[in-house]
C-alpha positions in Angstrom: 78.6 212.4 -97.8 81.6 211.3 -95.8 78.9 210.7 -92.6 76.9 208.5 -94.7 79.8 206.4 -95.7 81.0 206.1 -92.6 77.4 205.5 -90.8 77.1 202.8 -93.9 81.0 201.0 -93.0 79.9 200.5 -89.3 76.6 199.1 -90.6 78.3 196.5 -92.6 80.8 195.6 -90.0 77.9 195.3 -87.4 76.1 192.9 -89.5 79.5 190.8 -90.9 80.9 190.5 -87.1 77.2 189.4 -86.2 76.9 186.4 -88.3 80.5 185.4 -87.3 79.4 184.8 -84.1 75.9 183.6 -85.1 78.4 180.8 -87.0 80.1 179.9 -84.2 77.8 179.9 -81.2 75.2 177.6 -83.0 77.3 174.7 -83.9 79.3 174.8 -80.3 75.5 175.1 -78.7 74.5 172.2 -80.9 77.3 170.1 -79.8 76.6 171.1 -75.8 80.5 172.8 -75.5 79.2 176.2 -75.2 80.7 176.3 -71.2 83.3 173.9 -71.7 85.0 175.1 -75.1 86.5 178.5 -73.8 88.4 179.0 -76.3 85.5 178.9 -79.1 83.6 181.3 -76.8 86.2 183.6 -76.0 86.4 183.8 -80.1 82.1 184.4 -80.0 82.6 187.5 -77.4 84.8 189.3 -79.7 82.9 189.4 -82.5 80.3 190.1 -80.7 81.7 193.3 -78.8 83.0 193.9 -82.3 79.6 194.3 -84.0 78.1 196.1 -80.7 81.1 198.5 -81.1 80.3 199.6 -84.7 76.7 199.3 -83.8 77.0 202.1 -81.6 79.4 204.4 -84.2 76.9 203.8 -86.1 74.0 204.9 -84.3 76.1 207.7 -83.0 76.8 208.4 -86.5 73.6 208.7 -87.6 71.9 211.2 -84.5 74.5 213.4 -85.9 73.2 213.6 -89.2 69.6 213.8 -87.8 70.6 217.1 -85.9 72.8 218.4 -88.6 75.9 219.9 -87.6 76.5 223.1 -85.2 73.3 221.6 -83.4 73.8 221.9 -79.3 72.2 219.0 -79.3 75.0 216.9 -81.3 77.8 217.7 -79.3 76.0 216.4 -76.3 75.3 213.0 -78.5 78.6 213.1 -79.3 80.2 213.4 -75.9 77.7 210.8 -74.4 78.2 208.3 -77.0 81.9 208.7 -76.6 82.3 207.6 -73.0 79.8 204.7 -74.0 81.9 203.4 -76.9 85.2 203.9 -75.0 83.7 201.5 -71.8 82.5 199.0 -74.7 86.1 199.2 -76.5 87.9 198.7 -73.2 85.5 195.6 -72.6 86.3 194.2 -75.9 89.8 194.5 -75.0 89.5 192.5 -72.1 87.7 189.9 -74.2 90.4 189.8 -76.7 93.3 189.6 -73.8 91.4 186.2 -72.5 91.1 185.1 -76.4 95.0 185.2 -76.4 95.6 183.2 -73.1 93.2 180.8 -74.3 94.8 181.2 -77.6 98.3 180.2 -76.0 97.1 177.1 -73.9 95.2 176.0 -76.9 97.4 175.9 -79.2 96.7 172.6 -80.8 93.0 174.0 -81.8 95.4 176.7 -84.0 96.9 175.0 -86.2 96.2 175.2 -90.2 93.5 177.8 -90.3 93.9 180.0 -87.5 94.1 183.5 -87.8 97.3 184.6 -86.9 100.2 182.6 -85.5 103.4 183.7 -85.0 106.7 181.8 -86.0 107.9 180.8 -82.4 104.1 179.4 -81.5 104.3 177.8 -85.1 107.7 176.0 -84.2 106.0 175.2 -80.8 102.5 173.8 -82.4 105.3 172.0 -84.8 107.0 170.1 -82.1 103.9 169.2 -80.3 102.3 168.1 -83.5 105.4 165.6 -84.4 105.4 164.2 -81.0 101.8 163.7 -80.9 102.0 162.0 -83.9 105.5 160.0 -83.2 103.4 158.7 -80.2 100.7 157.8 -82.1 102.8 155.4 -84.1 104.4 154.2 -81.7 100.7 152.8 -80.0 99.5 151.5 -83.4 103.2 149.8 -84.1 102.4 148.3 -80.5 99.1 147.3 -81.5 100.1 145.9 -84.5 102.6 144.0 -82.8 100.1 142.7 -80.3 97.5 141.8 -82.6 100.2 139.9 -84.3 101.2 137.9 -81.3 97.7 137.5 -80.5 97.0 135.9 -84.3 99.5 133.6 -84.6 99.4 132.1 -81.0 99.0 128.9 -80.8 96.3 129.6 -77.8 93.3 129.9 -78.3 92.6 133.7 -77.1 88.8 134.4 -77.0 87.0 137.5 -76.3 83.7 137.5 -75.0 80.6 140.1 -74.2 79.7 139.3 -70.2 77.0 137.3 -71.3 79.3 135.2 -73.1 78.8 136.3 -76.7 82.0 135.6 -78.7 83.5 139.1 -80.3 87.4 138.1 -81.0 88.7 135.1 -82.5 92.3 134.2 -83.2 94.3 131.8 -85.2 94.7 129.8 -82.4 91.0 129.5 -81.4 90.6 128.5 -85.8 92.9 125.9 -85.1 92.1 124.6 -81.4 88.4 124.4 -81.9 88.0 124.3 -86.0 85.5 126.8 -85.7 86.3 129.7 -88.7 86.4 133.4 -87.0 83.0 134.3 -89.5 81.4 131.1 -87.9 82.4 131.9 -84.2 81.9 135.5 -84.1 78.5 137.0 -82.8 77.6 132.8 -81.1 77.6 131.8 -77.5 80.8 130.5 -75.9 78.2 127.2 -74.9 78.6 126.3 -78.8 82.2 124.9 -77.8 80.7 122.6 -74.3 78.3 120.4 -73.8 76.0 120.3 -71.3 78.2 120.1 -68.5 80.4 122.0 -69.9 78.1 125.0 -70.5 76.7 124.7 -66.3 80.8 125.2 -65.5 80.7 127.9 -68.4 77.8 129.8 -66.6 79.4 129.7 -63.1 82.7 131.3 -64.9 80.6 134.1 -66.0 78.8 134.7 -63.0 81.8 134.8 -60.8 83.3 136.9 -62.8 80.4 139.2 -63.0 80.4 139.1 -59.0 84.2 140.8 -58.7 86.2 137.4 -59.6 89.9 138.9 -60.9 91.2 135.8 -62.8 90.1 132.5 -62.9 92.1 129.1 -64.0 90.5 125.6 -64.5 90.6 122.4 -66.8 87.9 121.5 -68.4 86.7 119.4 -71.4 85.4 120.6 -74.7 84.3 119.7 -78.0 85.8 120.6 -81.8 83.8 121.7 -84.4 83.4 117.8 -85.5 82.6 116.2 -82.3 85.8 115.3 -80.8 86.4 116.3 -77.5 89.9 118.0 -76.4 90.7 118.5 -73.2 91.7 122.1 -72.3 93.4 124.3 -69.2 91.7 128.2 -69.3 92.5 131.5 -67.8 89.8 133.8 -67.9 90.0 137.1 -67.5 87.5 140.4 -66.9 88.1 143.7 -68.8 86.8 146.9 -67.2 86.7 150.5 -68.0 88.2 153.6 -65.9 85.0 153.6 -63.9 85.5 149.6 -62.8 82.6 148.7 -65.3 82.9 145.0 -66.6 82.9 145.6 -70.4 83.8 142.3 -71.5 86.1 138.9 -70.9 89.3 137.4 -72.1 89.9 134.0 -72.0 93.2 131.8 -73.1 92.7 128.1 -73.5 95.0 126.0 -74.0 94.8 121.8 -75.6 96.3 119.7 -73.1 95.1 116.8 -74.5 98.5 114.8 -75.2 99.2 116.4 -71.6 96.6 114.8 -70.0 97.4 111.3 -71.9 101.2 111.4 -71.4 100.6 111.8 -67.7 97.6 108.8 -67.6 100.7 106.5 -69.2 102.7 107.6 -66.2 100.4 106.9 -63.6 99.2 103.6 -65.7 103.2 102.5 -66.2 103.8 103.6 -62.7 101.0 101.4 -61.2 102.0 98.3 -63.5 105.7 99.2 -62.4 104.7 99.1 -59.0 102.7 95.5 -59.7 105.3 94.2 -61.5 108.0 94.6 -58.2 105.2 93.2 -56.6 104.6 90.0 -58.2 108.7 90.1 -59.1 108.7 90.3 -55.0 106.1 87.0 -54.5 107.7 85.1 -57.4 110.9 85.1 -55.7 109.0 84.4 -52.5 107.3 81.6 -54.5 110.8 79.9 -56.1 112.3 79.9 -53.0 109.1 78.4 -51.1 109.5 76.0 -53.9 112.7 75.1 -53.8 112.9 74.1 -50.6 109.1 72.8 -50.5 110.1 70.1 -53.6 113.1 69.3 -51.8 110.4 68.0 -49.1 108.1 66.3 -51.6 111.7 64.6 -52.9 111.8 63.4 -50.0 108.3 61.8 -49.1 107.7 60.8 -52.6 111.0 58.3 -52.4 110.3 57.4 -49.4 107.0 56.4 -50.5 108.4 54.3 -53.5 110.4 52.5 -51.6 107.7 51.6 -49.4 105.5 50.3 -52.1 108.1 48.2 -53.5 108.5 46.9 -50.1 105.1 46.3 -49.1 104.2 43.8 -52.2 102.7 41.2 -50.4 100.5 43.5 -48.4 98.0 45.3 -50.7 95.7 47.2 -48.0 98.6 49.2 -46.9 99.5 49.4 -50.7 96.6 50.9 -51.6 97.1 53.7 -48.8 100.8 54.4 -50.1 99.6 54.9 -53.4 97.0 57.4 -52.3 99.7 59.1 -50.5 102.3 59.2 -53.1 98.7 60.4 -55.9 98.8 63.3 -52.9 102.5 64.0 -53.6 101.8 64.4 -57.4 98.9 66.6 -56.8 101.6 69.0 -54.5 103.9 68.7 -57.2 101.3 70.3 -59.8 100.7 72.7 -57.2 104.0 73.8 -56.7 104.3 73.8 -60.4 101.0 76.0 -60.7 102.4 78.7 -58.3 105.8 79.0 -60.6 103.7 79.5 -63.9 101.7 82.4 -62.1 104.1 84.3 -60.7 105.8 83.7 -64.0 109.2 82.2 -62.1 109.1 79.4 -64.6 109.9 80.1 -68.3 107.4 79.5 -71.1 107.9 76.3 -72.5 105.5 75.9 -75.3 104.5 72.8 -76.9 102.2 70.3 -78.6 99.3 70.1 -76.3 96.0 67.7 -76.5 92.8 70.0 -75.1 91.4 67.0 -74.0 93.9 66.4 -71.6 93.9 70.1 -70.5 90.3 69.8 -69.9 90.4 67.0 -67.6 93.5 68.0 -65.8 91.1 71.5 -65.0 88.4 69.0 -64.4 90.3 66.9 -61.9 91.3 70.2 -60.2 88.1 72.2 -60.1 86.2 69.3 -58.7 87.7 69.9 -55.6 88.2 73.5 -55.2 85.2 74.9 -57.1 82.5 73.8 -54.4 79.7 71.9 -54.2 77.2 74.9 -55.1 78.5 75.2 -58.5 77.5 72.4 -61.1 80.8 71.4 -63.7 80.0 70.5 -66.8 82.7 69.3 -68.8 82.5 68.8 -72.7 85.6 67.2 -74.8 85.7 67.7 -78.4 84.6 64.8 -80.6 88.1 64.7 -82.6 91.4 65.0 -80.6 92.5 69.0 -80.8 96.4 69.5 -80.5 97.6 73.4 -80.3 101.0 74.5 -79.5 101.4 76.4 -76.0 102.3 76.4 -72.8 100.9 73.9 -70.8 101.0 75.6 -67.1 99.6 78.7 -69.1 96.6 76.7 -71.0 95.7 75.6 -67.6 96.1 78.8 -66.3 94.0 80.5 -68.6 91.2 78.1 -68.1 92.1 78.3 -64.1 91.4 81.9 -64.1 87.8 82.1 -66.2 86.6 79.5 -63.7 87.7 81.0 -60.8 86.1 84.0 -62.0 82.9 82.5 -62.9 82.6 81.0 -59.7 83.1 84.4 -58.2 80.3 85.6 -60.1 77.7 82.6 -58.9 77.5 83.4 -55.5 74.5 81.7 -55.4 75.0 78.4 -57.4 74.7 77.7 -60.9 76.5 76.1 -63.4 79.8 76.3 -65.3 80.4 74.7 -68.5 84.0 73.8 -70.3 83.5 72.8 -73.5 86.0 72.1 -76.3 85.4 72.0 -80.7 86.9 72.9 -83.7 85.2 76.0 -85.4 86.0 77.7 -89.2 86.3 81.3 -89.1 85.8 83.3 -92.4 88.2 86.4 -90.9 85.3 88.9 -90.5 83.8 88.2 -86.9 82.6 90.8 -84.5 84.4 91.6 -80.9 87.7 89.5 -81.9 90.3 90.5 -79.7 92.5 90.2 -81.6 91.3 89.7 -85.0 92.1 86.6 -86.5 92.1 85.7 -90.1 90.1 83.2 -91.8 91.3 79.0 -90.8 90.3 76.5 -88.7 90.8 77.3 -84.9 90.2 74.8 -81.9 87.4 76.7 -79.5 87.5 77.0 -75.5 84.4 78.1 -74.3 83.5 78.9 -70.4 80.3 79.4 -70.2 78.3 80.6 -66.2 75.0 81.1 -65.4 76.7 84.0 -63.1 75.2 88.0 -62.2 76.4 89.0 -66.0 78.2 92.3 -67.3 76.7 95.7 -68.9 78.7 96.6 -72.0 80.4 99.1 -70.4 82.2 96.6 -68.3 82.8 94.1 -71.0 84.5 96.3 -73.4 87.0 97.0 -70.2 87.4 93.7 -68.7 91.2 93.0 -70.8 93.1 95.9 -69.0 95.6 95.7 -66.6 94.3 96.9 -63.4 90.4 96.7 -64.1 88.4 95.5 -61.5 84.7 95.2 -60.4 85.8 93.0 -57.7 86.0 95.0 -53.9 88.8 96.3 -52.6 91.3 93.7 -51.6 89.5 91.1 -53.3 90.9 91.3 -56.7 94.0 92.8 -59.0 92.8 93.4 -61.9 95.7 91.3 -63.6 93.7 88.3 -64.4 91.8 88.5 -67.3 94.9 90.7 -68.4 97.1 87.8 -68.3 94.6 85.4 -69.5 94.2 88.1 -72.8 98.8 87.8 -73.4 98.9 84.4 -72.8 96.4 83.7 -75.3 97.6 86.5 -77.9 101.3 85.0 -77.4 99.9 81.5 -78.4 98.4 83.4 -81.2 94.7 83.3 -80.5 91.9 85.5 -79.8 89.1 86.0 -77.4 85.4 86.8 -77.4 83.3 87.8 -74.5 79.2 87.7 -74.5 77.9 88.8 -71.6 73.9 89.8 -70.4 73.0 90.8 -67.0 71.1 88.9 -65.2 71.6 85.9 -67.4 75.5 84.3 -67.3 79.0 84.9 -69.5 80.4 83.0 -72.0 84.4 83.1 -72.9 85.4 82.3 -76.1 88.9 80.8 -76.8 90.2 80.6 -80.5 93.6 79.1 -80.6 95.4 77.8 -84.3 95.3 74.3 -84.3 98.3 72.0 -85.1 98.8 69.3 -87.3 101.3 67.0 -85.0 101.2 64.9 -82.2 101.0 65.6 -78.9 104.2 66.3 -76.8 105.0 63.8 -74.1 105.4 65.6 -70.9 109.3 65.1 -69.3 110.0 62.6 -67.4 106.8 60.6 -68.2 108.8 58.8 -71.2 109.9 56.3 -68.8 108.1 53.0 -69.5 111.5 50.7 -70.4 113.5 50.2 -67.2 116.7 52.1 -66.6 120.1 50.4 -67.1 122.0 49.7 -64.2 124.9 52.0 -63.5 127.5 48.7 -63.6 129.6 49.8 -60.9 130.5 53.7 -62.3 131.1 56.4 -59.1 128.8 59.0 -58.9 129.5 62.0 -56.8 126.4 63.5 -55.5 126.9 67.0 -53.8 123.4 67.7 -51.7 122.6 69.9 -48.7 119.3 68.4 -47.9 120.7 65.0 -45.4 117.5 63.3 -45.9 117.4 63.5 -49.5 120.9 62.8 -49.8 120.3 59.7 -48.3 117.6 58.6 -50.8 119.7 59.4 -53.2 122.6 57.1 -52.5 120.2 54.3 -51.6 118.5 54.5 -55.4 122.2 54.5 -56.6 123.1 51.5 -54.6 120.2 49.5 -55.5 121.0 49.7 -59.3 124.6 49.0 -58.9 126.2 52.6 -59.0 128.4 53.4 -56.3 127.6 56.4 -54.8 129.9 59.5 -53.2 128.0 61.7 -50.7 129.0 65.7 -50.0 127.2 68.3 -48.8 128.7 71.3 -50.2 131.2 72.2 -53.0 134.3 72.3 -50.5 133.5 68.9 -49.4 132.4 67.4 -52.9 136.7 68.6 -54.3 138.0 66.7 -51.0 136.0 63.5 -52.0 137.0 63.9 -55.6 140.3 63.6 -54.5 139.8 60.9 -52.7 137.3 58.8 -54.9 137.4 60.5 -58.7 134.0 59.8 -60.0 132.0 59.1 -63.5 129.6 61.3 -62.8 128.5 64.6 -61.2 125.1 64.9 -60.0 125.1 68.4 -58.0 122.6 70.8 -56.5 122.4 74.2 -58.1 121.9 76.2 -54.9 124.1 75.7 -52.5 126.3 77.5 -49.7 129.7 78.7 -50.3 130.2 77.0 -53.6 127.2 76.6 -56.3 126.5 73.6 -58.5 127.9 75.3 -61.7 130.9 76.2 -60.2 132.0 72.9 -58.5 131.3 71.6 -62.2 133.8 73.9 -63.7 136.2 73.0 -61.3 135.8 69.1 -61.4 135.8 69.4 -65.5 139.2 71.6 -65.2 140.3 68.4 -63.6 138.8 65.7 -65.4 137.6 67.0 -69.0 134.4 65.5 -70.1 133.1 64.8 -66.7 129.5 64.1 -67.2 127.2 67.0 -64.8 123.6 66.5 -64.2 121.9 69.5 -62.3 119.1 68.9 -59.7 117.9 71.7 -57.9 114.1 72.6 -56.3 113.7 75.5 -58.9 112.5 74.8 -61.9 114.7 74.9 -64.9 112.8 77.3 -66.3 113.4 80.1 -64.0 116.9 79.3 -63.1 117.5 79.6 -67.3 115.9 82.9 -67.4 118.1 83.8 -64.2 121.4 83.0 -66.0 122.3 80.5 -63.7 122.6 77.8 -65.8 122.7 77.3 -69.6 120.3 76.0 -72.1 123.0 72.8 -72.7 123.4 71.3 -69.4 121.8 67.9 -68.3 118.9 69.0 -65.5 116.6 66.6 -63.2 113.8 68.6 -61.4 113.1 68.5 -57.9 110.9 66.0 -56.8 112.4 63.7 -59.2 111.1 59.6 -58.9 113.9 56.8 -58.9 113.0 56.3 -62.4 113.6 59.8 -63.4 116.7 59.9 -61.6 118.4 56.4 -62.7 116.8 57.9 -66.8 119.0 60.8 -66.3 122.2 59.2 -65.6 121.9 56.8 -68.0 121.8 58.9 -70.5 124.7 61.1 -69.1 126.5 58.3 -68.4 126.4 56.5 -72.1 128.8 59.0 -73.4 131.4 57.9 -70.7 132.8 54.0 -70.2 132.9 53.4 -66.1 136.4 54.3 -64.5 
């Protein structure tokens, strides 16, 4: 009985130990780890020596009971089967030594569920498991972290498949492009570019897919509604361990306002840079006038005092008047080249279009050549408006210049003046203008024409079609202020091929029209009944003109040349009047007045000088108060003048 229990143990233990390792060969064969997890085999081979070992008590077991006992033929089983279990025991001890080395380095693997595990590799499984898991913590804190940075970044930070597929989406990108993460996950990157856009976009990806590390470039793109933004990118590759690309970061940035702040830089730097310029040629120009009107005061004198002289000869009359006509015209010249390079202050006032228009007519006529037909067309009803005159004509100067320019050819230019009723809701105002009645400037050519492109730019600063060197840009800009400062507006039609036509709205006044200064002069002026005048005047020649207008109208006159000499005389003479240049060496005109009028309080000053009083207002050189004549003045002007300073004072 005992043999058959025995035989039926190792039976049991054969089969149990058997389907141990049948459980955990299958699974590790399945999963292709039956070389690599050593540890998992090593645990296989034991069992499995296991159930050989009991398979072979067993069998031994059982040829015992088969030859019954006392049989010569057991004992030999016996001893046989001995030596044969105690080789398979001694392998299955070698088996279990290599389990527990494997055991030891594996001891992660033995954790809850293991068979045995002493306290000291428990405290050591312990310490490995808290650090493994104090370092995984520490990663997904750090990841956390980053994906929170990453969020709320106010980049855009896009990821993308190589092909361009969008797979990440931040906050940024939501607010930068006003695409939704749902909406931009799982599109192409092309849905943010246009067509442009998307070539450059395809080139980025290529390069990259080529070996490119990084690259950086500006771009332009468009917003979920249309708008483009303007953008500066850095675009990135990510790839594996093995060098594999697996996808693509890329960081854009709006640099929108950037781009716009530094345009205003450039654009103010360029009309900085204009500005010193024309600040340069308008000084050039005041002082060219200055001493040019000096010149014209001096021929146009001369030239009324031949007239008067040559009464009874009327051929050589005639030729003096033409001469002094050519002095006027030099005059307006001289005057023109102040209001342009704005050296003369704006002086607005009452102003009769009709007049404009035929001063312009008078002027174009001989400048505008003989290929271009004029066509001038005054209003039917007199049209007053309140601005500058120089600038009027200036404005008008400027669109025919212009329209000359663009008749190379010949053709025909038309000035034409009415009264027109707006109802406040035209098209292409600039600016608008509300509903009245406005006096309307047109400037018509039969020129090349602009596309629409051109015509909606022609008003800024610096914008020219013109060639190199042939143009600045600043004209119809200053024709645009000087009619928004008079508060008007203008319209531009243009067709290619066909002509332009300028359309001038200016409010119209209800007054009449300003006389011009120094034209009120039709009474004769009062003689000067014997009073001094002191006249202080670098220029000989018109110095001497000067004292023989004085003479001949019974003032006496006192001649210096500069400030110093001008106190000796005054000492010497006194005077009742001061008639002084403004510019002068040494001394200036304002400052030998306040000296004479610390002397002799009430001193009547008039000013003459070749700039106009205009600019040498906005200079600070004289006051707004004073008593002025502008150079080239006429006898009548100047004898006007003094008069009226004079009446204030009784002769000495």
């Amino acid at each position: 009985m005992p043999d058959q229990m025995f035989l039926l143990a190792n039976l049991v233990i054969m089969v149990t130990y058997a389907a141990i390792t049948v459980a955990i060969v299958v699974p590790v064969s399945r999963a292709g780890q039956l070389r690599s997890n050593k540890l998992a085999t090593a645990t296989a081979l034991i069992f499995f020596s296991c159930s050989v070992g009991h398979g072979l008590h067993a069998f031994a077991s059982l040829l015992a009971a088969i030859h019954g006992a006392g049989h010569p033929a057991r004992h030999a089983v016996s001893g046989g089967w001995f030596w044969v279990s105690a080789v398979w025991d001694t392998v299955t001890a070698a088996v279990a030594c290599f389990y527990w080395t494997l055991r030891r380095g594996y001891g992660v693997l033995l954790s809850k569920g293991a068979i045995y595990v002493d306290p000291w590799s428990r405290h050591r499984l312990d310490e490995a498991g808290a650090r493994e898991r104090a370092a995984r913590d520490v990663a997904e804190a750090h990841r956390a972290t980053l994906a929170t940075v990453v969020e709320h970044s106010d980049d855009a930070i896009i990821g993308l498949t190589p092909d361009g597929i969008i797979t990440a989406w931040n906050g940024g990108a939501e607010r930068l492009f006003g695409y939704t993460t749902a909406e931009a996950l799982g599109r192409p990157a092309t849905v943010l570019a246009d067509q442009p856009g998307a070539g450059e976009q395809s080139t980025t990806l290529a390069e990259l897919r080529d070996g490119a590390r990084s690259i950086r470039y500006e771009a332009r793109r468009t917003r979920r509604d249309g708008t483009p933004i303007d953008i500066s990118a850095v675009v990135t590759p990510i790839r594996n361990h093995a060098g594999t690309l697996t996808g693509i970061s890329a960081v854009a940035r709006d640099i929108t306002a950037a781009k716009e702040h530094a345009e205003r830089q450039r654009a103010v730097a360029e009309r900085t840079q204009q500005a010193q310029r024309m600040e340069s040629l308008g000084n050039l120009a005041g002082g060219v006038a200055h001493d040019f009107n000096n010149i014209l005061a001096i021929i146009a004198n001369y030239t009324d005092f031949a007239i008067e002289e040559t009464a009874d000869r009327p051929g050589v009359q005639a030729d003096l008047i033409q001469a002094r006509t050519a002095v006027e015209r030099a005059t307006n010249l001289t005057r023109q080249l102040l209001t342009f390079t704005r050296g003369d202050a704006i002086q607005p006032r009452n102003v009769g279009l009709g007049e404009a228009l035929a001063e312009i007519e008078a002027m174009l006529e001989r400048t505008i050549g003989e290929h271009i037909r004029l066509v001038v067309v005054p209003s039917a009803t007199p049209l007053t408006v309140h601005a500058d005159p120089g600038q009027l004509q200036q404005v008008l100067l400027n669109l025919a210049i212009n329209a000359r320019d663009a008749m190379p050819d010949g053709g025909t230019l038309v000035l034409e003046a009415s009264v027109t009723d707006l109802d406040g809701d035209e098209l292409n105002m600039q600016p608008p203008l509300p509903a009245g009645r406005y006096a309307k400037l047109e400037i018509s050519d039969t020129g090349e024409g602009m596309p629409p492109e051109v015509a909606e730019r022609i008003f800024e600063p610096f914008f020219t079609t013109k060639p190199r060197g042939k143009g600045t840009g600043l004209g119809l800009a200053t024709v645009y202020g000087i009619v928004t400062e008079a508060g008007g507006s203008v319209n531009v039609y243009s067709e290619p091929g066909v002509g332009t036509t300028f359309r001038i709205y200016l409010p119209l006044v209800d007054a009449p029209v300003d006389a011009p200064a120094g034209q009120d002069r039709t009474a004769p002026p009062p003689r000067g009944d014997g009073r001094t005048v002191l006249v202080v005047e670098d220029e000989v020649a018109l110095a001497r003109i000067i004292t023989r207008i004085l003479t001949d109208n019974d003032y006496h006159a006192v001649i210096a040349n500069n400030g110093r000499e001008a106190l000796a005389k005054y000492d010497e003479h006194g005077c009742d009047l001061l008639l002084t240049d403004v510019i002068m060496p040494e001394m200036s005109g304002p400052r030998l007045a306040e000296l004479l009028t610390g002397r002799q309080p009430g001193l009547p000053v008039i000013y003459m000088s070749g700039y106009s009083n205009g600019l040498l207002g906005s200079t600070h050189v004289l006051g707004s108060d004073i008593t002025f004549i502008e150079k080239p003045f006429t006898a009548a002007d100047l004898l006007h003048k003094l008069a009226a300073a004079g009446a204030r004072t009784p002769p000495a």
